[in-house]
C-alpha positions as CSV (number, residue, x, y, z in Angstrom):
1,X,11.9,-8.5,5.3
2,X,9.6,-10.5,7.8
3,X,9.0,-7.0,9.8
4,X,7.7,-5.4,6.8
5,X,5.6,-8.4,5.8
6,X,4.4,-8.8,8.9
7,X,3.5,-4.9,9.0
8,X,1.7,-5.2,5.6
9,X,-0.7,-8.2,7.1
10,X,-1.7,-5.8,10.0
11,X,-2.3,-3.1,7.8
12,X,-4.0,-5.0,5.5
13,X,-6.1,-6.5,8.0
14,X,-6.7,-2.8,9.4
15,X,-8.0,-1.6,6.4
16,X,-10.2,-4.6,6.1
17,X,-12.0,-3.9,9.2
18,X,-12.2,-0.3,8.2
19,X,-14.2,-0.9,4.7
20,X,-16.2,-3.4,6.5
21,X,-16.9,-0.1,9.5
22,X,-17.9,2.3,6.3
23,X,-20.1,-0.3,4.4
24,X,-22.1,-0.2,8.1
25,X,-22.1,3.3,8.0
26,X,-23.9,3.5,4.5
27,X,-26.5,0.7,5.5
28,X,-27.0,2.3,8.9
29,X,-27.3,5.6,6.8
30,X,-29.5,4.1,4.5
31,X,-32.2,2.8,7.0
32,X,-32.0,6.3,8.6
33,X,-32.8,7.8,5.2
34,X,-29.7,9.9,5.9
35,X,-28.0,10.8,2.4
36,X,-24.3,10.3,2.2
37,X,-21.8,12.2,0.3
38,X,-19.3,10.5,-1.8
39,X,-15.6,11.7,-1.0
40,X,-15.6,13.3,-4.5
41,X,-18.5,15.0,-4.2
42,X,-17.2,16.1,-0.9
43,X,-13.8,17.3,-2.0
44,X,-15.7,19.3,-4.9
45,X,-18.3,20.8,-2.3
46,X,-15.2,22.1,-0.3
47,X,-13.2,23.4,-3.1
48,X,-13.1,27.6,-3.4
C-alpha cells in the first residue's frame, strides 16, 4: 500500500509541474501574440 501511495505523490507531483509547464506556454504564447487552440477545439478541428 506504501508503493502505491508513494507512486500517487510522484505522479501527483508530476502533473503539478506539468500544468505549471502549460500555464507558461499560454503566457509565453500570449506575449508572442500566438493564438492557442483549446484541446476541444483541437479534437473537433481533427475530426472527419
Amino acid at each position: 500500500m506504501a508503493e502505491f501511495e508513494r507512486e500517487n505523490q510522484k505522479l501527483t507531483r508530476k502533473l503539478s509541474n506539468a500544468e505549471l509547464i502549460i500555464e507558461v506556454q499560454k503566457n509565453v504564447a500570449s506575449l508572442l501574440g500566438i493564438s492557442m487552440e483549446t484541446e476541444e477545439k483541437g479534437k473537433k478541428g481533427k475530426k472527419g
